[in-house]
N, C-alpha and C positions, 0 to 999 in steps of 0.2 A: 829108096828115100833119097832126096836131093835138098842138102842147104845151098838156098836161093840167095844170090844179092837182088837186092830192087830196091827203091825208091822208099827212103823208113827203115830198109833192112841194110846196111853198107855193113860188110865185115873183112874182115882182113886172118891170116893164119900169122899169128907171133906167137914169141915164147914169154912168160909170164912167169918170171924164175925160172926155173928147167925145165915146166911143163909147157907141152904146147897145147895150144889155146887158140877157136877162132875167137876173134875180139872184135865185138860189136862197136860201132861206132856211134858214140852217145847223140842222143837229139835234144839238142834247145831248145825246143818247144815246151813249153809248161804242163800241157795238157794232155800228154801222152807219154806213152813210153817206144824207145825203139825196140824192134822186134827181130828176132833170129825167123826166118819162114821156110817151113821142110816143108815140102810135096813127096806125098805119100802114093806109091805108085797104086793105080786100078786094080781091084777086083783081091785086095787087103783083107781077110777075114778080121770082123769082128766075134768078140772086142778083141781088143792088143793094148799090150802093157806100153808107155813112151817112156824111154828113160833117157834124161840128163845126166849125165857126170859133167861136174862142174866145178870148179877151183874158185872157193866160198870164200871170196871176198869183198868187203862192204858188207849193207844192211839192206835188206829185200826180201819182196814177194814176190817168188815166181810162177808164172801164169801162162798157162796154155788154150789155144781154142783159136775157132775160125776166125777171118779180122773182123776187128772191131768188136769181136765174143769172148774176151780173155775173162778167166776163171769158174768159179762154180756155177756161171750161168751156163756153161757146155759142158764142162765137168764138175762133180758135184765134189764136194767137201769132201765125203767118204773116197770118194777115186782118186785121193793126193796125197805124198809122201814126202816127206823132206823140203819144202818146197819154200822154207825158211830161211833165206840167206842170215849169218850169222857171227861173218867174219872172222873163220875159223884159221884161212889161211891154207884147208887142206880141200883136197879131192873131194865132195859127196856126192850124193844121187838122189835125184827128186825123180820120182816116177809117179805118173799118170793111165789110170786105165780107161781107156779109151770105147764108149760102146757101139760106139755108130757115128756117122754123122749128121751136121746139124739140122738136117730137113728129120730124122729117125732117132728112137730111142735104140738103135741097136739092136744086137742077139742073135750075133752071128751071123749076117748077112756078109756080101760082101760089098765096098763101093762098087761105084756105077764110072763113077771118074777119076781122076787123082785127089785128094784131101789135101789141102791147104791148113796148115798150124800154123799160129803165129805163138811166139813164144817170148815172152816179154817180163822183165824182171829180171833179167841174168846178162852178165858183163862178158863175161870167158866159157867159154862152152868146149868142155873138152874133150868126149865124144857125146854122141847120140845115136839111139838103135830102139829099136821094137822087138818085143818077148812076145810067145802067144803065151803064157804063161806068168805069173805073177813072181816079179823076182824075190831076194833077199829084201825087205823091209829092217835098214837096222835101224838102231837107238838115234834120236837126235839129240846130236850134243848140249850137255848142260854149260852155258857160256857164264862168266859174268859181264854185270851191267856194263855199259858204255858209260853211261851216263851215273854218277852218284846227287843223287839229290837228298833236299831235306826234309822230314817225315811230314812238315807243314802242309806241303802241296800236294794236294789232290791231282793226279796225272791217271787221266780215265780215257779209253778207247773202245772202240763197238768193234767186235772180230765174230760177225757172223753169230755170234749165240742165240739168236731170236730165230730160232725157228720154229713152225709152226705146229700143235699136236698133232702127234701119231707121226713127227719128223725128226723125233729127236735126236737120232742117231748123226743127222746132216750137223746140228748147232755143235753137237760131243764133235764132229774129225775137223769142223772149222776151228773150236777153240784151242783141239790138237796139232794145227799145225800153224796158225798164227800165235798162239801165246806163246811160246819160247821167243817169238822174233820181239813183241812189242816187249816183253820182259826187260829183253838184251838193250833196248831200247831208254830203260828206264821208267815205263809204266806201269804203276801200280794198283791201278784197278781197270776191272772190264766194264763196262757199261750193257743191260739188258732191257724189253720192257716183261714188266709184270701186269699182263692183263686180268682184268676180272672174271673173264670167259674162262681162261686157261685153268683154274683153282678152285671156281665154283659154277660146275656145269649142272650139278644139280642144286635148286635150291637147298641152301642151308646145309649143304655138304662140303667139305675147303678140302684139295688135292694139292698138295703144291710139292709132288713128286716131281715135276715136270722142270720145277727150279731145283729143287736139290740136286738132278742130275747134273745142270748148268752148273753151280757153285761147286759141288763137288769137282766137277771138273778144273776148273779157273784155280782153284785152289790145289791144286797137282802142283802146278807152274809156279808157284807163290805170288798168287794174287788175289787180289781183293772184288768183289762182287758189289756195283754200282747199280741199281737196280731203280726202272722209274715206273711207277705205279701209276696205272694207269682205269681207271671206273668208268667215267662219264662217255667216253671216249665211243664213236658210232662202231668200230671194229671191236671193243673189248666188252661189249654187250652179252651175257650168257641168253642163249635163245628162250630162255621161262622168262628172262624180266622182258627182253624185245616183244615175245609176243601178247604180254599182259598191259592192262590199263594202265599200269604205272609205265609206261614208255610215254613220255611226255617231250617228244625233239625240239630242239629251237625251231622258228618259226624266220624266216627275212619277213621285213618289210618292202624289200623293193619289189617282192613278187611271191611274198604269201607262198612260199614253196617250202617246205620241213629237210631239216636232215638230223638223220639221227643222234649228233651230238645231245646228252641232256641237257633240255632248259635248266636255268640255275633260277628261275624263277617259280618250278614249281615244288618240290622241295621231294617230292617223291624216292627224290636219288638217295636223301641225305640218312635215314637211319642203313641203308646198303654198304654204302662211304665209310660211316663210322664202323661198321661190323668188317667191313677188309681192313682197313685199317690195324683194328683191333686184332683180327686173326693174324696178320702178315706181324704185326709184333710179338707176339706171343710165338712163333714160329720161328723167325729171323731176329729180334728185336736188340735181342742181346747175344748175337753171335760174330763169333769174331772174325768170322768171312766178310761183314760186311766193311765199304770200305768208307759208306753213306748212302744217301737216297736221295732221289730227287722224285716231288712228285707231280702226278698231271690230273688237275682237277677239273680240265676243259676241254676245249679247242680239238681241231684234226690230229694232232701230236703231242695231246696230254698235256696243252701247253698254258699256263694262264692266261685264257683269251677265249674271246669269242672266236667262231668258227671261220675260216680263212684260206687261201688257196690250199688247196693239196686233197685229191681225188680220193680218198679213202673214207668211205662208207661200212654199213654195219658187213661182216662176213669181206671186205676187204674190197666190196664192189663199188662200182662208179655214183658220184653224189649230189645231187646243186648245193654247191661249194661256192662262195668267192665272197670277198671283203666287202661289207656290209652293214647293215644294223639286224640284228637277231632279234629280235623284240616283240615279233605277230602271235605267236602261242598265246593259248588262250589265260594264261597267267600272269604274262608279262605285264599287262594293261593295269591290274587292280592291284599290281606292284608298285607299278608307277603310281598310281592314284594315293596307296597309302604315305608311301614316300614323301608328294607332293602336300597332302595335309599336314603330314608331321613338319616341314620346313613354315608352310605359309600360315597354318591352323585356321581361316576362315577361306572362303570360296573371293568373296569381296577381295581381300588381299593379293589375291593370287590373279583374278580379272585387271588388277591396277598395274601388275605390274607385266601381264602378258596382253593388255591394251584387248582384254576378250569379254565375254557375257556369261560365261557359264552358271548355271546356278547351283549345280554341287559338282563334286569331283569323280563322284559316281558317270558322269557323263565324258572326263577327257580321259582319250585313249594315245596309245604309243605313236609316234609320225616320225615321219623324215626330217631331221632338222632342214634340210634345204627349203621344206614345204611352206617353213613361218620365215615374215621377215622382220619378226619381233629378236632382239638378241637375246634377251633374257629367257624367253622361251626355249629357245634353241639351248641357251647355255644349263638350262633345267632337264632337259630329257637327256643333254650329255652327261651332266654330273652323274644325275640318277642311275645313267646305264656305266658309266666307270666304276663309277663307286659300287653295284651292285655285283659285277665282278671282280673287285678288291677286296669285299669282303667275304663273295664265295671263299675267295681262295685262302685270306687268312684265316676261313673256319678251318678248310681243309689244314693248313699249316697246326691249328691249335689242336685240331684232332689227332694228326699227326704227333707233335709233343706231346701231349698229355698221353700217348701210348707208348711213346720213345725216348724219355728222356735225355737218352747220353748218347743218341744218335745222330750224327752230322746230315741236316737234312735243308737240302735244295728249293726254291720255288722255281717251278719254270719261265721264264719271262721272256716271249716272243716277238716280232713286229718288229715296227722302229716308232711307232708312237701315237700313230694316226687313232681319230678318235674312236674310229670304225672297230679296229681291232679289241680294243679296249682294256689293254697293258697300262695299268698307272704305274710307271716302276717309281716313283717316289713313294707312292704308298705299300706298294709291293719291297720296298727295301724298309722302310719303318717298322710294317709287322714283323716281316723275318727277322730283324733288330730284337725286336723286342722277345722275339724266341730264340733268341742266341740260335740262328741260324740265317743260310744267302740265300741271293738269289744265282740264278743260273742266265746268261742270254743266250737264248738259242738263233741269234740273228746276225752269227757276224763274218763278217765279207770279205772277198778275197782281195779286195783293195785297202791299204789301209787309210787314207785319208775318209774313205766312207767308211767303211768299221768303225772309223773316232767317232765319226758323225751321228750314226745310229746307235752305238754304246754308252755314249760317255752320259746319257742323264742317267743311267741305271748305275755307274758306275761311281758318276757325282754323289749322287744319293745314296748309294751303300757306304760310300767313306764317310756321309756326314753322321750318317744314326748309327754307323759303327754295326752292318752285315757283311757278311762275307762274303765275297763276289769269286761267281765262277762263271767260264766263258764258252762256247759251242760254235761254231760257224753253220749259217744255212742251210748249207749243203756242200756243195763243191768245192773243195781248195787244192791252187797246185802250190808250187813250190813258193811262191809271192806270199801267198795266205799262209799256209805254215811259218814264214818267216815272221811276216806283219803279226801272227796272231802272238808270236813269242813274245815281241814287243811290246805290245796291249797289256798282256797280263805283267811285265817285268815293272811298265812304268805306273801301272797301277797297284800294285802290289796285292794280285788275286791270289788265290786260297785253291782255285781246283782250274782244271785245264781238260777239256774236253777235244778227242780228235776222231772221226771216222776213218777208218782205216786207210780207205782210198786217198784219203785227201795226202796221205805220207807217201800209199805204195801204189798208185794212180799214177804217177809220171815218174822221169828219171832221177827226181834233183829234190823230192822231199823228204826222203828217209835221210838224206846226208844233209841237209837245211838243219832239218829236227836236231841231228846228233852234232854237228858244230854250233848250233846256238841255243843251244835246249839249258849249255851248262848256266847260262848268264841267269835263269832263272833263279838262279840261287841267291841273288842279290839283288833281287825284285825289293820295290820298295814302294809309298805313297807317293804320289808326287808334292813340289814345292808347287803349289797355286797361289797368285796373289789376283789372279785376273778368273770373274766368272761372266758368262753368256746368259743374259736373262732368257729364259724357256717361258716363252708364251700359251702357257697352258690354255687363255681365254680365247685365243686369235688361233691358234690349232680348233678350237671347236667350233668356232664362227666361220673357220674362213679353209678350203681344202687346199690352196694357196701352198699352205705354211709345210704341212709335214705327209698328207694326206696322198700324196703321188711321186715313191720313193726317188727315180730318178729327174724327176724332175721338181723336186721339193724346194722352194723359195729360200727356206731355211736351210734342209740340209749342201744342197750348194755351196752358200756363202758359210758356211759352217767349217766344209772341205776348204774353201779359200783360204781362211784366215789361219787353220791349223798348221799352212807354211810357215807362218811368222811367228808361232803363239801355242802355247801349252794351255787349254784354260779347260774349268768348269763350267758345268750347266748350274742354274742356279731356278727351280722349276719355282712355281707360285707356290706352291705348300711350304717348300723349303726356305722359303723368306720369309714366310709367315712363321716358321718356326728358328728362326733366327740364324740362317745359314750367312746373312750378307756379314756377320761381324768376322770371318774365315779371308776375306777377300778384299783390297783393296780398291779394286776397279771391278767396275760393272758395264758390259757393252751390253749394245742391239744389235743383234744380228738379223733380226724380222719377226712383221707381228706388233705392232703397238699396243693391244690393250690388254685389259687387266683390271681385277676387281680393287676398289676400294682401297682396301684394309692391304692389300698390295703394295699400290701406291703409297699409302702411309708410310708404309715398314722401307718402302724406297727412299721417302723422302728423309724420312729421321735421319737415316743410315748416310747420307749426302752429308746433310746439317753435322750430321758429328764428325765429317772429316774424310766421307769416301767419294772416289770421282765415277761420275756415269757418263759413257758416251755413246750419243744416239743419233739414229741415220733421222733426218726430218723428213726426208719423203723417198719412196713413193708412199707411204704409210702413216706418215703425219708423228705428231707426239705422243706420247704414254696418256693413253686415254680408259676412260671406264668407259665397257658397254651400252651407256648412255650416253657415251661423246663427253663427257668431265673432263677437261684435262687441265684444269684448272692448277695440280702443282706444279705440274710440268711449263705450264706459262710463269710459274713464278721463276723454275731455274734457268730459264729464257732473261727474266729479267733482273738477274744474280742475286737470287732470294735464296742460297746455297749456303750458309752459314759457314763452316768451316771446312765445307766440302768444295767440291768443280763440278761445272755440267761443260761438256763437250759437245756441239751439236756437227755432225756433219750435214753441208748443205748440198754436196755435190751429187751424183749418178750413181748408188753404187749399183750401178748393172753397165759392163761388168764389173765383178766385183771385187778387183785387184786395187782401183784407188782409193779405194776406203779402208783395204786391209793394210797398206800402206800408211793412209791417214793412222789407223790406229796403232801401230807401231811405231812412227813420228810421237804420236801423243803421249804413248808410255814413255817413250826413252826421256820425257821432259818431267816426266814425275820424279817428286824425290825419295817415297815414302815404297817405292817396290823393291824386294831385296837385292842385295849387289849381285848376286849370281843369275835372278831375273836378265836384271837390265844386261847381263856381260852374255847372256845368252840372246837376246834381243837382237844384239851388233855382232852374232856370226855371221860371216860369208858363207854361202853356200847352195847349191840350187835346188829349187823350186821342192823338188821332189825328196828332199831330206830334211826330216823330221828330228826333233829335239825336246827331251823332257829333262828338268832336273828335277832329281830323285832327293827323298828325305836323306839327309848326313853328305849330302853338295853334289855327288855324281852326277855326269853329266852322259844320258841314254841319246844314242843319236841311230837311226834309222836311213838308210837309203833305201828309199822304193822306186828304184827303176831300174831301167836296160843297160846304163852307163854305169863306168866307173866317176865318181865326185870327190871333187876336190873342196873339201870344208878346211875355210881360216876362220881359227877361234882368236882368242885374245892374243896381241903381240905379232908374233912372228909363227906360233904355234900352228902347223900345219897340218891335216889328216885326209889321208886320199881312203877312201871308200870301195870294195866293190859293189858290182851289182846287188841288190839283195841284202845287204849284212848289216849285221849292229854291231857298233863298240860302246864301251862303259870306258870314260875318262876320268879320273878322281883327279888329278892336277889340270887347269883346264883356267 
C-alpha cells in the first residue's frame, strides 16, 4: 500500500506534539474535503480490515471509498469503527472493512488492479495498514460537549437513521458511530422519518419496533428523537391502501398525469391520518425520548405543499413530479365548485364578476390560471387552491394536538412562495400560533442574502402571531451555509435548528464554522424592526413575474438588494388585514403593485395616522386593485396623507442598487425610526456584510464573502471581519 501526493491530496510528514504525523494540507474549497489517497497493491484478497491510527484532533467524520465515493455509499455503516473525530487530543483508530471493490459486492476475491481509497475527514494520519482479519474494536470515548447551550433551542440533525425495513442494523452502526460526534458537538436531537408503510404493513395492525430500535438507540448517546411523520407521502404508502380504491393521487393539470402523493381533495386519507396519529401518540406520545415532531401531511418530503421537484414515488421509484397546479383528480373540481358557491352564493354573481355565462357551478371545472385573462378569476382558483392546502394541513396540526398535548410540534413549510407550490406560510404561522406550536422551513440556502429572501415572510409571520420558528436548508450546505444559517436563526430568535449531517462533515471548514459560532446562539433574539416590505400576495398570483421563478424572481432579487442596506419585514396581505402595519413605521415596495380592496384601506388608514410608504411608480405602476382602482394611491400622489408620507420613487429600479440607495437616503430623513435604526443605517461597510439589531440594542453583523471587511460603525469605532464570521457588538 502507498500514500500518494496528488492533486486534492498534498501532505507533508511533521511532528504534531511528539507524535509524528503525515499532515494533510487543508483545501479552501467549500464543497469538498481534502483526501489522504492509498493505492492498494493488485491481487489484495478480500475483504481486509483498513485501519487508521490517527491523533484526534478537532471535530470530524472520517470517510473512506473510491473518489468522489466517500462513506457508506462503498462502505456501509455496519463496516465503520471510530470513525468520530472527537478532539480528544490522543492516538485512536477507525477501522474499515473493506469487501471488494467498487464495480463488486466482494467475498473474497481478489482485485484485478490496484484500489484507489481516498480518505477524507482526518488532518494527521499516523499510520495506516490492512488486517485480514478484524482487529481490536475498542470503547469510543465519552467526550463532553464543545458547545453548552440553553435547553430552549431545538439543535436536531439526520445521522443516517432512516433506513429502510429488513436494514435495520445499517440506521443502528450509522447512529453508532455519528452520535457521539454530533453530541460532542452540542446537538440534542436526531431527526428520523416515520412512514406509514413502515408500522402498518398490514391493515389495522401498528409495528413500530422498527422506531423503538432507532430511539432506543439515540438515546444510548443522550439524545433526543425528532421524528417526522409522514402518511400522504407517494413512498410511505402501505401496499393494501396503494392497491385499493381508496388511493386517490393528485392529478396536474398541465398534463393530466397522477403521482401518487394523496389528493387532499378527496378525503379518503383522512379517518387513516387521524388513526396514525392517534397510534404514534398513544405509543410515543408521552415519552421522554421525544425531543418534538414535525409533521408531513403532503408533498414529495412530507412537506406542507403540493407535489414539487424531487423524484420519489410510491416504493421509492421514478414519478411525473414538477411545480405545478395539482388540481385534475377527479375531486378536486366539485371542491372548487362548493368552495366557489359558498363565497359568491348565486351562479349570476359569480358570471359578473369572472365577465362568464355559466349557469350553475355544477358546470365550472379546475384550469390553469394563465388560461383566463379575467384577474379575478385567476385570483379565485388561487385562493381556493392555497387555502385548500392550509387547511389540509392545520387539520393535520389539530389532529396532531388534540392527541399530544405537551408535545413540541413542527409544520413543515417548504418552497419560497410561488403560488404553484402552495405554502401560505402566513397562514401556516397563524394556526401553528394558535396551537401553541411552529413552523419548520425546509427551504433554506446556502447563500445568505437569498435564505433572507425566501425565509423571512415565514419568519415575519411567526413573530407576529407569536409561533415558533424552526429552520432546515434545501439540501446542500458548505461551510457559507452553516455559517449564514447560525445567523438567520440568532437574528431571529428561532426555537429549533435543523442540520443534515453533510452539510457540517461534507467539506473541511464546517464542523469548525459550527463550533466557533454555534455559541452566539445563545444570545439569539427578535429583531428591532421599524421597516416592513409589502408582500404582494395578489400580484404573486396574477403575475409569475414576482416570485414564481426562484432565481430569477422580480421580487426575490431586489429583496437580496435591499437586504445590504436594511434589516426589514415582510408585511403579507393577511398580516395587514390583521393589523401587523401598527409593528412598523415604514412600509416599502419592493414589486408587485396590486392588492385587494380591504388592503388598501388598512394601508391607507395606517399612512393617515402617521406611517410612511415608499413606492417604486414603475415598471408596475401604483397600488392598485385587480380591477385597476387605484384610486388611494392617487390621492397620496396628491398629499391626501394625513399625518403620514408617501415616497414615490420615479427612477429605474432595474438595476436595483439606485432605489436601494433612494430608500436608505429616505429613511435616514425620518424622524420617528429608532436611534439605533438610523446609527445602523450610516455604517460603512461592504456590500456583502449584513446587520441586524437585536431586541436589548445588540448589534449582529454578518460577513458573507471571500475577503476579509473592514466595517466603521459610529465615531471612530472600527471592526475588521473575517471571511465567514459573525460578531455580537452591545457598545456600538
Amino acid at each position: 500500500m502507498t500514500l500518494v501526493n496528488a492533486e486534492g491530496s498534498k501532505w507533508t510528514l511533521a511532528q504534531h506534539g511528539k507524535i509524528e504525523v503525515a499532515s494533510i494540507e487543508p483545501t479552501h474549497d467549500h464543497y469538498r474535503c481534502a483526501e489522504f489517497i492509498a493505492k492498494v497493491g493488485k491481487a489484495t484478497p478480500f475483504p481486509f480490515w483498513l485501519v487508521l491510527e490517527y491523533v484526534d484532533d478537532g471535530y470530524g467524520l472520517i470517510s473512506v471509498g473510491p473518489a468522489g465515493r466517500q462513506g457508506p455509499h462503498y462502505i456501509p455503516w455496519s463496516h465503520q469503527w471510530g470513525v468520530a473525530r472527537l478532539n480528544t487530543g490522543r492516538i485512536r483508530r477507525a477501522t474499515f472493512r473493506v469487501d471488494g471493490p467498487p464495480s463488486r459486492s466482494g467475498g473474497g476475491e481478489g482485485s484485478e488492479g490496484p484500489l484507489e481509497l481516498h480518505i477524507s475527514g482526518l488532518e494527521y494520519l499516523h499510520a495506516i495498514y490492512l488486517d485480514d482479519s478484524q482487529p481490536e474494536i475498542g470503547p469510543v470515548p465519552d467526550v463532553k460537549p464543545a458547545i453548552q447551550f440553553d435547553d430552549v433551542l431545538q439543535r436536531d440533525i439526520n445521522i443516517g437513521a432512516d433506513s429502510p425495513l429488513g436494514q435495520e442494523a445499517e440506521g443502528l452502526a450509522a447512529v453508532r458511530n455519528m452520535a457521539p460526534l454530533v453530541r460532542a458537538l452540542g446537538f440534542n436531537g436526531v431527526e428520523s422519518y416515520v412512514q406509514w408503510n413502515y408500522v402498518e404493513g398490514k391493515q389495522g395492525i401498528y409495528d413500530w419496533s422498527h422506531y423503538d430500535g432507532i430511539v432506543n438507540e439515540i438515546q444510548k448517546y443522550g439524545l433526543k428523537w425528532f421524528p417526522l411523520l409522514i402518511v400522504g407521502s407517494a413512498y410511505s404508502l402501505p401496499e393494501w391502501f396503494h392497491d385499493s380504491k381508496e388511493n386517490m393521487p393528485f392529478e396536474c393539470l398541465e398534463h393530466h398525469l397522477p403521482f401518487d402523493v394523496q389528493s387532499i381533495f378527496a378525503h379518503y386519507q383522512d379517518p387513516y391520518v387521524q388513526q396514525f396519529l392517534s397510534e404514534f401518540a398513544k405509543h410515543y406520545g408521552e415519552s421522554s425520548a421525544l425531543l418534538g415532531l414535525r409533521l408531513g401531511p403532503s408533498g414529495n418530503y412530507g412537506e406542507a405543499q403540493y407535489p414539487a421537484t424531487g423524484n420519489l414515488g410510491y416504493r421509492r421509484g421514478a414519478v411525473h413530479t414538477h411545480i405545478g397546479y395539482w388540481a385534475a383528480d377527479p375531486y378536486a373540481s366539485p371542491a372548487f365548485q362548493k368552495w366557489l358557491e359558498a363565497k359568491y352564493g348565486s351562479i349570476d354573481r359569480l358570471n359578473d364578476a369572472w365577465e362568464d355565462h355559466f349557469t350553475s357551478f355544477d358546470q365550472i371545472h379546475t384550469f390553469l390560471p394563465t388560461s383566463t385573462p379575467v384577474p379575478r378569476k385567476q385570483l379565485d382558483f388561487v385562493d381556493w387552491y392555497m387555502g385548500a392546502m392550509s387547511d389540509w394541513c392545520g387539520q393535520w396540526a389539530e389532529w396532531a394536538r388534540a392527541d399530544m398535548p405537551n408535545v413540541s410540534i413542527y409544520q413543515s413549510s417548504g418552497g419560497w412562495g410561488p403560488t404553484q407550490i402552495g405554502t401560505d406560510y402566513t397562514a401556516q404561522a397563524k394556526t401553528m400560533a394558535h396551537l401553541h406550536g411552529g413552523i419548520r422551513l425546509t427551504n433554506e440556502s446556502d447563500n445568505y442574502a437569498l435564505n433572507f429572501a425566501i425565509t423571512r415572510m415565514a419568519s415575519s409571520a411567526a413573530r407576529f402571531y407569536g409561533a415558533k420558528l424552526g429552520y432546515e436548508p434545501g439540501g446542500f450546505a458548505s461551510m457559507r451555509g452553516v455559517v449564514a444559517r447560525i445567523y438567520n436563526t440568532l437574528t431571529n430568535g428561532g426555537s429549533h435548528l435543523f442540520y443534515y449531517s453533510s452539510n457540517l462533515f461534507g467539506n473541511d471548514q464546517g464542523a469548525e464554522a459550527w463550533r466557533r459560532f454555534a455559541p452566539l446562539l445563545n444570545q439569539r433574539a427578535k429583531p428591532e424592526i421599524d421597516v416592513a416590505a409589502f408582500y404582494p400576495d395578489t400580484s404573486i398570483a396574477l403575475n409569475d413575474e414576482v416570485l414564481r421563478y426562484l432565481y430569477a424572481s422580480a421580487y426575490i432579487t431586489r429583496v437580496e438588494a435591499m437586504r445590504s442596506i436594511l434589516d426589514f419585514d415582510y408585511a403579507s396581505e393577511q398580516m395587514i388585514l390583521d393589523g401587523a402595519l401598527d409593528r412598523y413605521k415604514v412600509l416599502i415596495c419592493i414589486w408587485g403593485a396590486y392588492t385587494e380592496k380591504p388592503v388598501l384601506e388598512r394601508i391607507d388608514a395606517w399612512v393617515k395616522a402617521g406611517g410612511t410608504i415608499i413606492w417604486l411608480s414603475r415598471p408596475r405602476g401604483l397600488p392598485q386593485t385587480p380591477e385597476g382602482d387605484s384610486f388611494l394611491a392617487q390621492g397620496w400622489q396628491r398629499g391626501d396623507v394625513g399625518k403620514g408620507r408617501a415616497i414615490f420613487f420615479t427612477g429605474d429600479p432595474e438595476p436595483p442598487d439606485e432605489y436601494v440607495e433612494f430608500v436608505r437616503q429616505r429613511l435616514l430623513e425620518l424622524s420617528n425610526l429608532r436611534p439605533e435604526i438610523h446609527r445602523a443605517l450610516q455604517i460603512e461597510k461592504p456590500r456583502d456584510v449584513y446587520w441586524s439589531v437585536l431586541e436589548g440594542g445588540k448589534l449582529a453583523l454578518l460577513n458573507f464573502s471571500d475577503h476579509d471587511a473592514r466595517v466603521r460603525l459610529s465615531g471612530a469605532q472600527v471592526l475588521d471581519m473575517p471571511p465567514y464570521s459573525i460578531k455580537l457588538e452591545s457598545n456600538w
